[in-house]
gemmi code that builds the backbone of each chain (N, CA, C; Angstrom):
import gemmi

chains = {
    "A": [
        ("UNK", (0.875, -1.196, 0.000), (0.000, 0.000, 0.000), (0.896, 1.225, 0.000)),
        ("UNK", (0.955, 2.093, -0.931), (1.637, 3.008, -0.805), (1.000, 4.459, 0.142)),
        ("UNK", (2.501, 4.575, 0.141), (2.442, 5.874, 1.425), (2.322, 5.343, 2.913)),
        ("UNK", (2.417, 4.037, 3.033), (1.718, 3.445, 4.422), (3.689, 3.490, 5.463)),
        ("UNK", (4.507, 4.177, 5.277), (5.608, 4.057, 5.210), (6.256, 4.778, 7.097)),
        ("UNK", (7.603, 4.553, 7.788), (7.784, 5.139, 8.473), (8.890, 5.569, 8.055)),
        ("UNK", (9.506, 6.354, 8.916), (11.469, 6.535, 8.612), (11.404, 6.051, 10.193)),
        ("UNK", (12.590, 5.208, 10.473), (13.289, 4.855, 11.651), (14.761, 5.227, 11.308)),
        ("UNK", (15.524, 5.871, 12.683), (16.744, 6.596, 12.872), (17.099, 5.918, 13.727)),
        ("UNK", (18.588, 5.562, 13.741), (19.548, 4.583, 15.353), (20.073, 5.797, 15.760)),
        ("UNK", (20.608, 5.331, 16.618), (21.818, 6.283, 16.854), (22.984, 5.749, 18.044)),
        ("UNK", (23.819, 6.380, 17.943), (24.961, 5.948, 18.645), (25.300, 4.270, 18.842)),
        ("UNK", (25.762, 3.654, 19.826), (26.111, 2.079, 19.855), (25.191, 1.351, 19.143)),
        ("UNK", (24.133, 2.042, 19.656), (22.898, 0.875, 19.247), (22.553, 0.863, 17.237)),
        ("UNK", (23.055, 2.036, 16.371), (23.416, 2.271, 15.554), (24.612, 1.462, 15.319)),
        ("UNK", (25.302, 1.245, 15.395), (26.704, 0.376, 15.369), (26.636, -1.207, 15.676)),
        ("UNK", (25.460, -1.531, 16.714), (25.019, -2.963, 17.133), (24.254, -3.044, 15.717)),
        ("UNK", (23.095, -2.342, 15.237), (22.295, -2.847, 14.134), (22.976, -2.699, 12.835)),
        ("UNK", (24.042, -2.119, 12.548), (24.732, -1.720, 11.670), (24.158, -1.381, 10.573)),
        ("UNK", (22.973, -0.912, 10.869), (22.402, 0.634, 10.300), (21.890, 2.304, 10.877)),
        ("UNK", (21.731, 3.144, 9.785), (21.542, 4.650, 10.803), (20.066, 5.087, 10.488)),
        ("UNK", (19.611, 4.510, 9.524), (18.108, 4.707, 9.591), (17.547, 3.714, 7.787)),
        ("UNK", (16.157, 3.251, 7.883), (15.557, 2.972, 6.986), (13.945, 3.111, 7.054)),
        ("UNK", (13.134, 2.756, 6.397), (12.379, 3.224, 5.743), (11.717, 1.785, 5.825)),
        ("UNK", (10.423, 1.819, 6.780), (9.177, 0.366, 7.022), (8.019, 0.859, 6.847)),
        ("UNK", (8.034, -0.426, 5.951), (6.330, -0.240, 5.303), (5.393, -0.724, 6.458)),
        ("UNK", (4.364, -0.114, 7.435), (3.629, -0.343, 7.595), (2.326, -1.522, 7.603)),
        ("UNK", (2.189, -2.561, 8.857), (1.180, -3.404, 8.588), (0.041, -2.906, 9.300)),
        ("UNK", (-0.634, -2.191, 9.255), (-1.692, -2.244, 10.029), (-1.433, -1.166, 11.271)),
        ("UNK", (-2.040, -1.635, 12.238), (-2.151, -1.088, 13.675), (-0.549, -1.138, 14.433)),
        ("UNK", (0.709, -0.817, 14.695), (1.780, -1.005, 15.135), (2.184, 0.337, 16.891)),
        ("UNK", (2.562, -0.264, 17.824), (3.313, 0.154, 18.712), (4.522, 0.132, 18.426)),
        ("UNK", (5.135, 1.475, 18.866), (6.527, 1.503, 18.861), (7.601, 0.499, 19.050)),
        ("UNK", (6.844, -0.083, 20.241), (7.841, -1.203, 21.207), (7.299, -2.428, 19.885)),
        ("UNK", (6.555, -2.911, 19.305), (6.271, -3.796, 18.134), (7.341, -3.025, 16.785)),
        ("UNK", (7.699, -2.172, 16.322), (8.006, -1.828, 15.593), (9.679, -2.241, 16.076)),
        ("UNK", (9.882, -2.022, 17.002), (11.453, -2.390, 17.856), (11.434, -3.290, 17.431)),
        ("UNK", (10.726, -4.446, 17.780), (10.509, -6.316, 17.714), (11.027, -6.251, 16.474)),
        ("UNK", (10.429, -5.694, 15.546), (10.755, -6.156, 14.074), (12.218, -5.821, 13.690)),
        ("UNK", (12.942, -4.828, 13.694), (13.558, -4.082, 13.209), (15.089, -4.822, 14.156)),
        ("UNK", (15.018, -4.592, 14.977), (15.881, -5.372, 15.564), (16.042, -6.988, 15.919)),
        ("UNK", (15.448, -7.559, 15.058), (16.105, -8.977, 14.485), (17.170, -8.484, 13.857)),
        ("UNK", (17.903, -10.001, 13.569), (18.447, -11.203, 14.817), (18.857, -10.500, 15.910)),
        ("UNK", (19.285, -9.076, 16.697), (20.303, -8.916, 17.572), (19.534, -8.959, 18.352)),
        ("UNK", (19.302, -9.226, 20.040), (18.757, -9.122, 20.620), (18.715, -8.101, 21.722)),
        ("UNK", (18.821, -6.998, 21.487), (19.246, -6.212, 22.214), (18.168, -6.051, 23.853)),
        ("UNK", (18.307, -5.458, 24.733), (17.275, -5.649, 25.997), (16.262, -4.509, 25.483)),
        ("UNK", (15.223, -4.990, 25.682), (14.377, -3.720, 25.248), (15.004, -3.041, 26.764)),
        ("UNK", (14.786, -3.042, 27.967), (14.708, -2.115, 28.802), (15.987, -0.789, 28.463)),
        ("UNK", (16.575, -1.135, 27.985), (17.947, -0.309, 27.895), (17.909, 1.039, 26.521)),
        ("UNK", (16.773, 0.636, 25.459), (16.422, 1.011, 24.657), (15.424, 2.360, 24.656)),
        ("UNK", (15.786, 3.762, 24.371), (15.227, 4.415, 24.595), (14.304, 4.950, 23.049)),
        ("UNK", (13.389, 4.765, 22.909), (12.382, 5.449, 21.735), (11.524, 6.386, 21.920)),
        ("UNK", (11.811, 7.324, 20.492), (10.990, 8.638, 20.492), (10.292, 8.621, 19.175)),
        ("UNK", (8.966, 9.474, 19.271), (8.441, 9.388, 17.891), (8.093, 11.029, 17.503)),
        ("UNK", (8.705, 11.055, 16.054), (8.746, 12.567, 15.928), (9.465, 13.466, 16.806)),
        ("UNK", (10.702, 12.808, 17.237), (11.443, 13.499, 18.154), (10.443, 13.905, 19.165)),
        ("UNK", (9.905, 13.380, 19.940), (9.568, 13.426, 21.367), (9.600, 12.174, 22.174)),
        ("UNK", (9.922, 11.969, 23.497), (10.077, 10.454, 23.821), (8.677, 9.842, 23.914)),
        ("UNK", (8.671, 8.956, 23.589), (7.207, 7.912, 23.562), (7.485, 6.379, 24.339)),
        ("UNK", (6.837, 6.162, 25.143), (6.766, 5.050, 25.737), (6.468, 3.703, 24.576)),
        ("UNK", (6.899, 2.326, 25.204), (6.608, 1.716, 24.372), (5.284, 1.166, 23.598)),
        ("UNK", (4.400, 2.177, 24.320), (3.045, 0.999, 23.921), (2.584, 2.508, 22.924)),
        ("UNK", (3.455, 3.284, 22.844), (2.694, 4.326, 21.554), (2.699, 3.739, 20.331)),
        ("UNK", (1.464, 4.567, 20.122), (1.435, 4.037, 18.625), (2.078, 4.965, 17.419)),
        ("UNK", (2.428, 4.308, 16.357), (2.934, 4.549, 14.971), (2.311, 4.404, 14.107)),
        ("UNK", (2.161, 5.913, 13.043), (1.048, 6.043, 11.851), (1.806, 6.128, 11.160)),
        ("UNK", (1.457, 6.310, 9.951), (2.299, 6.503, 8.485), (2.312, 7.798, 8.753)),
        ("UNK", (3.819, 8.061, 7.836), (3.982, 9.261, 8.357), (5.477, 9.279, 9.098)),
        ("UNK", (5.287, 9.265, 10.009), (6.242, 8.994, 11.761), (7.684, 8.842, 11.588)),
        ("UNK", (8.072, 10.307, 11.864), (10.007, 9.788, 12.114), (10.182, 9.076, 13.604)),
        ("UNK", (10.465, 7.916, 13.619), (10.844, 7.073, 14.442), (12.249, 6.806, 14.958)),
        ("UNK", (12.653, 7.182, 16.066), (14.235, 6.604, 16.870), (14.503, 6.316, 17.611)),
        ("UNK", (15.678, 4.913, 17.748), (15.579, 4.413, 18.823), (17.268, 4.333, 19.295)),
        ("UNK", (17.672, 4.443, 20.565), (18.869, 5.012, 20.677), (19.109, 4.482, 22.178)),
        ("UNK", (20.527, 4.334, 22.461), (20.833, 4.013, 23.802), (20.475, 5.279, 24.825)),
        ("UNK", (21.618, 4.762, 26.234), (20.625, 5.808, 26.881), (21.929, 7.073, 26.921)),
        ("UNK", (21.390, 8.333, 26.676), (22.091, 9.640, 26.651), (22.802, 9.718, 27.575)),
        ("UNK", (23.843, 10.283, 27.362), (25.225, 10.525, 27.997), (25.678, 12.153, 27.951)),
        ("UNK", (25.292, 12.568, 27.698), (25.465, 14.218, 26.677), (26.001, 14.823, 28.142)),
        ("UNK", (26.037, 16.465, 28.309), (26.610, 17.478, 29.299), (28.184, 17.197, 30.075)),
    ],
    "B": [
        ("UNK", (14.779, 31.301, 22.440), (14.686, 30.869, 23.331), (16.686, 30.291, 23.103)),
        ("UNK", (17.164, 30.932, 23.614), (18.547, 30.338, 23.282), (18.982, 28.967, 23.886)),
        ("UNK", (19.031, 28.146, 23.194), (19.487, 26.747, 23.166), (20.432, 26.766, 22.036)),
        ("UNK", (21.706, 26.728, 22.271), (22.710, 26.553, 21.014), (23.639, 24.994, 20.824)),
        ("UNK", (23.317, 24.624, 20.084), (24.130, 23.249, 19.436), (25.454, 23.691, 19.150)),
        ("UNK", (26.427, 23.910, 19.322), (27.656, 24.594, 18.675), (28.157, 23.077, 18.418)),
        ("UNK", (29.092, 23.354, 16.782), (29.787, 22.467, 15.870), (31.737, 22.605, 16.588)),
        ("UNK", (31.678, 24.166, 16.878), (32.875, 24.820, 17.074), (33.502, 24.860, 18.412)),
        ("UNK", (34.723, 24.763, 19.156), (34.879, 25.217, 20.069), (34.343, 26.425, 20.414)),
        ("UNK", (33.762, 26.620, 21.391), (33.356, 27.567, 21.957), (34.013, 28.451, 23.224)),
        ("UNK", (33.811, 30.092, 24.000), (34.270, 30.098, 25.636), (33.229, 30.917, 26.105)),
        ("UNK", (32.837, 29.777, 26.695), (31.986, 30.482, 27.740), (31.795, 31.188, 28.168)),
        ("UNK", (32.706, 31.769, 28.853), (32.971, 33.123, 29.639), (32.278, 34.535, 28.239)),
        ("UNK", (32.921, 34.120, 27.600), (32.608, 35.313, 26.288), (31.282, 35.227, 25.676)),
        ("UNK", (30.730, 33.273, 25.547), (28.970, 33.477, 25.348), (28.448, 33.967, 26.483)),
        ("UNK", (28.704, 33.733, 27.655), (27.863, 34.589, 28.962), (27.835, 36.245, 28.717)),
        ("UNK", (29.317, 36.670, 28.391), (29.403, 38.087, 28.094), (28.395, 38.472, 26.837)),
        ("UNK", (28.619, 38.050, 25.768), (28.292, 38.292, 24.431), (26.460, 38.309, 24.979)),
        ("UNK", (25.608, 37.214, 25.654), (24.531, 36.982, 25.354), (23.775, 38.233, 26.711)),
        ("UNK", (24.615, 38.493, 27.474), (24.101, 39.533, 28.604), (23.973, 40.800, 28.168)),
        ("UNK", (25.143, 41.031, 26.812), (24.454, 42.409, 26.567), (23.314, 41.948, 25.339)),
        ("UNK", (22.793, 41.240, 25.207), (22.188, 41.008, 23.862), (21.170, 41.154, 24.663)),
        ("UNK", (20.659, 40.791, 25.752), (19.441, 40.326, 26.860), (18.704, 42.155, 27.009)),
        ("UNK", (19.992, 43.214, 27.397), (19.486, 44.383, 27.334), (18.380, 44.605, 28.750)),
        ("UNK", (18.473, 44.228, 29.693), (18.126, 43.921, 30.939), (18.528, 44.415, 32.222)),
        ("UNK", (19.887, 45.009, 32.014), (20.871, 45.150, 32.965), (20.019, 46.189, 33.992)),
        ("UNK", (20.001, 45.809, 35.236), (19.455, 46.286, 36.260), (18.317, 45.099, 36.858)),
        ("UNK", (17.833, 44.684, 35.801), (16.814, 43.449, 36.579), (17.157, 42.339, 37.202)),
        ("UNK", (18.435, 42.084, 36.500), (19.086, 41.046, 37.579), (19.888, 41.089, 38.605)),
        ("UNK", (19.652, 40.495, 39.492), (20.787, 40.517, 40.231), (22.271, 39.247, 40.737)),
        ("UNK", (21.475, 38.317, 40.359), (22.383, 37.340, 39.892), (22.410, 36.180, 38.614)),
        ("UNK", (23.823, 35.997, 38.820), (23.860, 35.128, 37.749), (24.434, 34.068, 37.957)),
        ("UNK", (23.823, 32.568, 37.419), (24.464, 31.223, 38.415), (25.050, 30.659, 36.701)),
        ("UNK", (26.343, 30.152, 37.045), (26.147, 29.454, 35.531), (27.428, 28.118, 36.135)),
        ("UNK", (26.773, 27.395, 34.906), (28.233, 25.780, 34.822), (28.409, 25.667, 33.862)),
        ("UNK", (30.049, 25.632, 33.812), (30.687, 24.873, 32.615), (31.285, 23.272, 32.459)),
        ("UNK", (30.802, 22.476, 31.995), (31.340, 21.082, 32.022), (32.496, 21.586, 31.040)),
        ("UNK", (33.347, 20.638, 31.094), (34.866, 20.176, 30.324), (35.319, 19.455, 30.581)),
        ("UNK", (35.691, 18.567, 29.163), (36.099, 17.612, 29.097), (37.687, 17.386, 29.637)),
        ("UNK", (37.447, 16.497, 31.082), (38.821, 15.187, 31.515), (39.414, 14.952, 30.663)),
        ("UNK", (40.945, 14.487, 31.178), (41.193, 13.386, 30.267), (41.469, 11.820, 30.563)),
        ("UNK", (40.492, 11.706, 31.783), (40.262, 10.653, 32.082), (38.417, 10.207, 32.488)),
        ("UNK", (38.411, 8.989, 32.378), (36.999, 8.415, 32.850), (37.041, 7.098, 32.954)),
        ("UNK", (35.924, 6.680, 33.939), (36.462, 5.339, 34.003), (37.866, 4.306, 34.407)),
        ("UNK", (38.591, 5.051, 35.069), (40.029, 4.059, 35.028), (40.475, 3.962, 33.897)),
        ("UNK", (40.205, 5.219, 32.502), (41.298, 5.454, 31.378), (41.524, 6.422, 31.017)),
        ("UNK", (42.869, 6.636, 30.650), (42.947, 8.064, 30.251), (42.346, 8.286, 28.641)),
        ("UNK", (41.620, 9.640, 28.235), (40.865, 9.529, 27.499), (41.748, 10.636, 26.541)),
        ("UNK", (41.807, 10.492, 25.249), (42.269, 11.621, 24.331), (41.411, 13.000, 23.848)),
        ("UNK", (40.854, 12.443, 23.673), (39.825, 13.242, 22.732), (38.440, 12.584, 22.595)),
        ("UNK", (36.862, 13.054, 22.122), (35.872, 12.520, 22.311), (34.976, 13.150, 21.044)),
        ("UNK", (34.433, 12.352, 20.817), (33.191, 12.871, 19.788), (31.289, 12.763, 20.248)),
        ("UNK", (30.718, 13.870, 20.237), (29.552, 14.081, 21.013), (28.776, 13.742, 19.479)),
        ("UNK", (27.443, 13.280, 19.602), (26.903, 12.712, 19.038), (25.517, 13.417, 19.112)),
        ("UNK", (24.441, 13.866, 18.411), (22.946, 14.484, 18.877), (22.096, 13.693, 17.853)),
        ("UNK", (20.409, 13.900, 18.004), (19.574, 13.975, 17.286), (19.158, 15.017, 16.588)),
        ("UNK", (19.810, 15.746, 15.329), (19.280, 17.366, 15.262), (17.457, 17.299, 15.418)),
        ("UNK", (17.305, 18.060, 15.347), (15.956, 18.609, 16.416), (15.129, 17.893, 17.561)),
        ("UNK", (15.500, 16.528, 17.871), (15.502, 16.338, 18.948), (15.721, 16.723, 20.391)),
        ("UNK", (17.442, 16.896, 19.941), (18.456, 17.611, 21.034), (17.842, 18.992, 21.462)),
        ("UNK", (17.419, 19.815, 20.876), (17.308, 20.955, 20.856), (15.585, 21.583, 21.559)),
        ("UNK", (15.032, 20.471, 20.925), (13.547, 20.864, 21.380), (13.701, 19.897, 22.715)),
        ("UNK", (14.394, 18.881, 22.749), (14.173, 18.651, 24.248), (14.891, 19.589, 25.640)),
        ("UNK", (16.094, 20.279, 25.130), (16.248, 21.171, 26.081), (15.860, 22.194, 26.057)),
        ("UNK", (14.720, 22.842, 24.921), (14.163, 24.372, 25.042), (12.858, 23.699, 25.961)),
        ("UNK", (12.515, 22.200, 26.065), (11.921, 21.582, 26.866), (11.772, 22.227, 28.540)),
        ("UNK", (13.163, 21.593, 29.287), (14.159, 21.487, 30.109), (14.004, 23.213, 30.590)),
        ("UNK", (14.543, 23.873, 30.003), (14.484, 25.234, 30.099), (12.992, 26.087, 30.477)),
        ("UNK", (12.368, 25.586, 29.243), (11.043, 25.992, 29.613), (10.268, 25.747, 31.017)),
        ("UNK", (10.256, 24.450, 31.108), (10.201, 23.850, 32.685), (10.998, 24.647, 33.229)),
        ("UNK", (12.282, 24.889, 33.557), (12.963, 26.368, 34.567), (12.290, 26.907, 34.834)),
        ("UNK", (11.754, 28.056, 33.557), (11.317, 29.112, 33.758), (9.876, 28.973, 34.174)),
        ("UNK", (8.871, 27.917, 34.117), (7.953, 28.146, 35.147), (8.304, 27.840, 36.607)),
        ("UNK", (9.079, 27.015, 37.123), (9.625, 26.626, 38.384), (10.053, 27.776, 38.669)),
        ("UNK", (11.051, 28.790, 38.694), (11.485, 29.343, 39.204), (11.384, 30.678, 38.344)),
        ("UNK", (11.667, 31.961, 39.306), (11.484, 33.203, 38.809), (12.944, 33.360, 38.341)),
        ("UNK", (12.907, 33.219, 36.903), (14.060, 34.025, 36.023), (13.825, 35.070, 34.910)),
        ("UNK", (15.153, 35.386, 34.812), (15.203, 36.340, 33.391), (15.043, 35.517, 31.837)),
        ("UNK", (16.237, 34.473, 32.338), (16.766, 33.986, 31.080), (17.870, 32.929, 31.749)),
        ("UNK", (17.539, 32.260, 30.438), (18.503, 30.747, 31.009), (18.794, 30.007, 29.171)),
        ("UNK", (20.559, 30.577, 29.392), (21.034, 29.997, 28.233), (21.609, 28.816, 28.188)),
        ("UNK", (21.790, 28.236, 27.024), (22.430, 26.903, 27.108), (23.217, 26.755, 25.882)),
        ("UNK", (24.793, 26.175, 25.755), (25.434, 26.651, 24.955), (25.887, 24.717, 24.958)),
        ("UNK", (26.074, 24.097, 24.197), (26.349, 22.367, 24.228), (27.107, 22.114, 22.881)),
        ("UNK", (28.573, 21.474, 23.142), (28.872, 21.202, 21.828), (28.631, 19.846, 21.321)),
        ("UNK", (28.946, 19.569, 19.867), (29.000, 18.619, 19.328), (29.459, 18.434, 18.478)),
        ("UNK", (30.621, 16.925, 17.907), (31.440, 17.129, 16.927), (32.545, 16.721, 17.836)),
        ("UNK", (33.985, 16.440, 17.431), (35.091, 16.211, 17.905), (35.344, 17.375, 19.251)),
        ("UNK", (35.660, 17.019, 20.522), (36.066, 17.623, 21.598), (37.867, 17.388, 21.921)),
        ("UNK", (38.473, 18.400, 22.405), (39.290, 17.890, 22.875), (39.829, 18.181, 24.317)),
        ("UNK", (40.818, 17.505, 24.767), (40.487, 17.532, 26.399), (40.980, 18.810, 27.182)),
        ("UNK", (39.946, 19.651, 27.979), (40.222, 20.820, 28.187), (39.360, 21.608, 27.871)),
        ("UNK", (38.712, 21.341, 26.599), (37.728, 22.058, 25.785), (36.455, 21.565, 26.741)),
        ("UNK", (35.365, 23.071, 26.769), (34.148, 23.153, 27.386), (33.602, 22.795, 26.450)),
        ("UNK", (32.222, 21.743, 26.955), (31.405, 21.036, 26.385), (30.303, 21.399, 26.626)),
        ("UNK", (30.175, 22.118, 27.796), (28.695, 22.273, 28.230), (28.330, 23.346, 28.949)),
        ("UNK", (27.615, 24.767, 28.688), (27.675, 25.921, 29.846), (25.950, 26.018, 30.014)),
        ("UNK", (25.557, 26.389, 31.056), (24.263, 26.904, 31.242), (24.766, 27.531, 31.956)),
        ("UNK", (23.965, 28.632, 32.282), (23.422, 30.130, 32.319), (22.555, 31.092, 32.693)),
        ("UNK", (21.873, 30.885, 33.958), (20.729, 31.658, 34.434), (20.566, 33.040, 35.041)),
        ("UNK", (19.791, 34.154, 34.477), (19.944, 35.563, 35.283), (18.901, 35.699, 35.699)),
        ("UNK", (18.264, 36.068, 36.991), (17.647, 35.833, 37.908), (17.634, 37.536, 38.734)),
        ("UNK", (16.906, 37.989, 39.447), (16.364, 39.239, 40.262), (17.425, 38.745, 41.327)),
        ("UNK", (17.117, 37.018, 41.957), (17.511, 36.593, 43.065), (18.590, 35.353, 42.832)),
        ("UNK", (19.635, 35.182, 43.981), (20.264, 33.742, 43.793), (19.811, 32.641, 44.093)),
        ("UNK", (19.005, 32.642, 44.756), (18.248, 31.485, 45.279), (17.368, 30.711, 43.594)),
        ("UNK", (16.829, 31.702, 42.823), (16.285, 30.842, 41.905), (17.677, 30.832, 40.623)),
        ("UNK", (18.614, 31.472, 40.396), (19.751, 31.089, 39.476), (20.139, 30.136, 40.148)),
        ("UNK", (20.466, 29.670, 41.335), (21.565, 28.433, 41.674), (20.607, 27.601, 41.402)),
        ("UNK", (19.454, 27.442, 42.288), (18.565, 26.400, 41.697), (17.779, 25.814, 40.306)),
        ("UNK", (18.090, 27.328, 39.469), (17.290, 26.751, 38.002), (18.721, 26.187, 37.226)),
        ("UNK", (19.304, 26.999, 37.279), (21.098, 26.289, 37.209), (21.143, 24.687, 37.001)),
        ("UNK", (21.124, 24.349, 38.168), (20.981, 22.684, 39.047), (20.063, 22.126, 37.781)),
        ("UNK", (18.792, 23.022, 38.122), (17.799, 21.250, 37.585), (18.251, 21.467, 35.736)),
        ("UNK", (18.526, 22.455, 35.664), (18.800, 22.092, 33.698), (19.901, 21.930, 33.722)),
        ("UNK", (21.085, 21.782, 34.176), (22.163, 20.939, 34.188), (21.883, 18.935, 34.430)),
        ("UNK", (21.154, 18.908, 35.495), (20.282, 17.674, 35.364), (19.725, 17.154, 34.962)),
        ("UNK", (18.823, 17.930, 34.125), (17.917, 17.299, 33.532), (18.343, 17.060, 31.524)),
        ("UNK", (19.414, 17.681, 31.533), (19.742, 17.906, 30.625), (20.896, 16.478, 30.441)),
        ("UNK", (21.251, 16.312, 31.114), (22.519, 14.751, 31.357), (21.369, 13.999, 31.327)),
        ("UNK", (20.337, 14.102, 32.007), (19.080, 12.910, 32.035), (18.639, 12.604, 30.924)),
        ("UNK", (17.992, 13.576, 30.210), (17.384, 13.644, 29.106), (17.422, 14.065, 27.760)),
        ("UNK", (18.779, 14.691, 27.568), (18.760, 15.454, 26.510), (19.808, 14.637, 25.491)),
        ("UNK", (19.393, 14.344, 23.853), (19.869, 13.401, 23.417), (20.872, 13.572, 22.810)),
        ("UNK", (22.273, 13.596, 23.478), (23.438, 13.158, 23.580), (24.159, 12.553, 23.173)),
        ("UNK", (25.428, 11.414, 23.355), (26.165, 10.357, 23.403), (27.308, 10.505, 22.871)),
        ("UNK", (28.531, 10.289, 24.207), (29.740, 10.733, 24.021), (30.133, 9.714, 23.414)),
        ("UNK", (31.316, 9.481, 22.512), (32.045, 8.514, 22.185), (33.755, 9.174, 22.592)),
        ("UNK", (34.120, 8.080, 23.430), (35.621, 8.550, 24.030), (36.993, 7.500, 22.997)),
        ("UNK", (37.522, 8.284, 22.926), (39.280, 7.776, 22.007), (40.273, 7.600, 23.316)),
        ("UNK", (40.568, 6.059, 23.743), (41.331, 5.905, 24.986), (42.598, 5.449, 24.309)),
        ("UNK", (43.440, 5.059, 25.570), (44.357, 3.988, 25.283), (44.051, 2.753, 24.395)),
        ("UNK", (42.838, 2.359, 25.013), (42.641, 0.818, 24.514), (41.939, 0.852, 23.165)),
        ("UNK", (41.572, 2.557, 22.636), (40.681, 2.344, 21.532), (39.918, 3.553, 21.812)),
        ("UNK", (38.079, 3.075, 20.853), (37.566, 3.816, 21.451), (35.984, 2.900, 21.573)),
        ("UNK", (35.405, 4.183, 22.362), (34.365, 3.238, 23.264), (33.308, 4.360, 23.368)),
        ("UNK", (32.083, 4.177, 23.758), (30.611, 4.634, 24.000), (30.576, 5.001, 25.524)),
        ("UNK", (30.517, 6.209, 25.582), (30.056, 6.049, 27.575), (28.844, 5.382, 27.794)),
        ("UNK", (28.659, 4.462, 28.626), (27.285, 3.801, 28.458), (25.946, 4.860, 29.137)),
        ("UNK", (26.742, 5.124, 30.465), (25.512, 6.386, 31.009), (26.134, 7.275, 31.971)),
        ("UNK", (25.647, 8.225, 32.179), (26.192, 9.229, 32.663), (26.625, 8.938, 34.478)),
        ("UNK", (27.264, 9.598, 35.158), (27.560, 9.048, 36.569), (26.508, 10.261, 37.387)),
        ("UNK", (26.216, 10.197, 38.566), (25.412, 10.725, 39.104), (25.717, 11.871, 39.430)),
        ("UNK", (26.908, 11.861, 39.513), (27.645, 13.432, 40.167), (28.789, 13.625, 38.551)),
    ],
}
model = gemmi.Model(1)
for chain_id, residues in chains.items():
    chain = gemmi.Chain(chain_id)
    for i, (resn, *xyz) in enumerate(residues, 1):
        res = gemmi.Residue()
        res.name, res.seqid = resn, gemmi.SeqId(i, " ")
        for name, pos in zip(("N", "CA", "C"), xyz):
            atom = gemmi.Atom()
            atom.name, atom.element = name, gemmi.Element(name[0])
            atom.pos, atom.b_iso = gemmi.Position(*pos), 0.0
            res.add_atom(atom)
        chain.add_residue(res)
    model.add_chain(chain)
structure = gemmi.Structure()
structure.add_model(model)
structure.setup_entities()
């Protein structure tokens, strides 16, 4: 179905564990963030707890949901200052 | 709402100067609380060379005009800058200044505090350090 599409962004280690920095998922239906993780991160198994996700650059818990549309990222935990 | 990403070394001392006369205020405050982080050249039990800071562009940025915003209803201020680099650091070089001018000290030291905090907490980050052994990811920040 076109247009049904997200962008997902890594970043830092966890970018380097998936050994990608962002791509582009087509959409099935009804999806949570934390479901969208599931997919995307096969085979590695990373801990979800350690995993921090935001949607549209704001943080979103895992049970938010994802529309077409949606810049999606998921990233270790910040270290910055 | 000044939140600055800087690419460049930056000095603090001179964005505090530079942004106080820009503010055009002088008389309303009476104090001013500010911190500069800079980069060690150690962490962890290694000595560290040099480091590369890592962001989300507009992430980073709207989450600490976030951070800030929260300040300024908590506490009675003027203005509360934030100056954060990113890009290759080297050791010595300031990484991180906030900035609060305030009527009183009681709300600069304290709005100071929580966006220095909340900003290591939350604001999207991630150092990568060049050691002896290589280089490596800080995994999370230390409490102090």
């Amino acid at each position: 179905m076109a247009g049904q599409t997200i962008t997902i962004k890594y970043f830092a280690s966890l970018r380097e564990k998936l050994g990608k920095s962002d791509e582009v998922l087509t959409l099935d239906g009804e999806v949570s963030i934390s479901e969208v993780w599931q997919q995307v991160s096969r085979p590695y198994t990373a801990d979800e707890g350690t995993v921090l996700m935001a949607i549209n650059k704001v943080y979103a818990n895992p049970d938010a949901p994802v529309v077409a549309g949606d810049e999606v990222a998921f990233f270790p935990p910040v270290t910055g200052g | 709402m000044p939140v600055l990403i800087e690419p460049q070394a930056f000095d603090p001392q001179q964005a505090i100067s530079d942004y106080e006369h820009k503010l055009g205020c002088q008389g309303q405050y009476g104090a001013t609380a500010s911190f500069v982080g800079t980069m060690r050249d150690f962490n962890n039990g290694e000595r560290v060379h040099r480091m590369t800071l890592e962001h989300y562009p507009g992430m980073t940025e709207r989450t600490v005009e976030q951070i800030v915003a929260t300040a300024k209803r908590r506490w009675e201020v003027l203005e509360i800058l934030v100056v954060h680099r990113v890009g290759d650091i080297a050791v010595g070089e300031p990484i991180v200044l906030v900035a609060v001018w305030s009527a009183h000290r009681a709300a600069a030291f304290d709005a100071c505090r929580f966006v220095m905090e909340e900003l290591k907490s939350n604001a999207p980050f991630w150092k990568r350090e060049i050691t002896d052994n290589g280089s490596r990811w800080v995994e999370k920040n230390t409490p102090d």
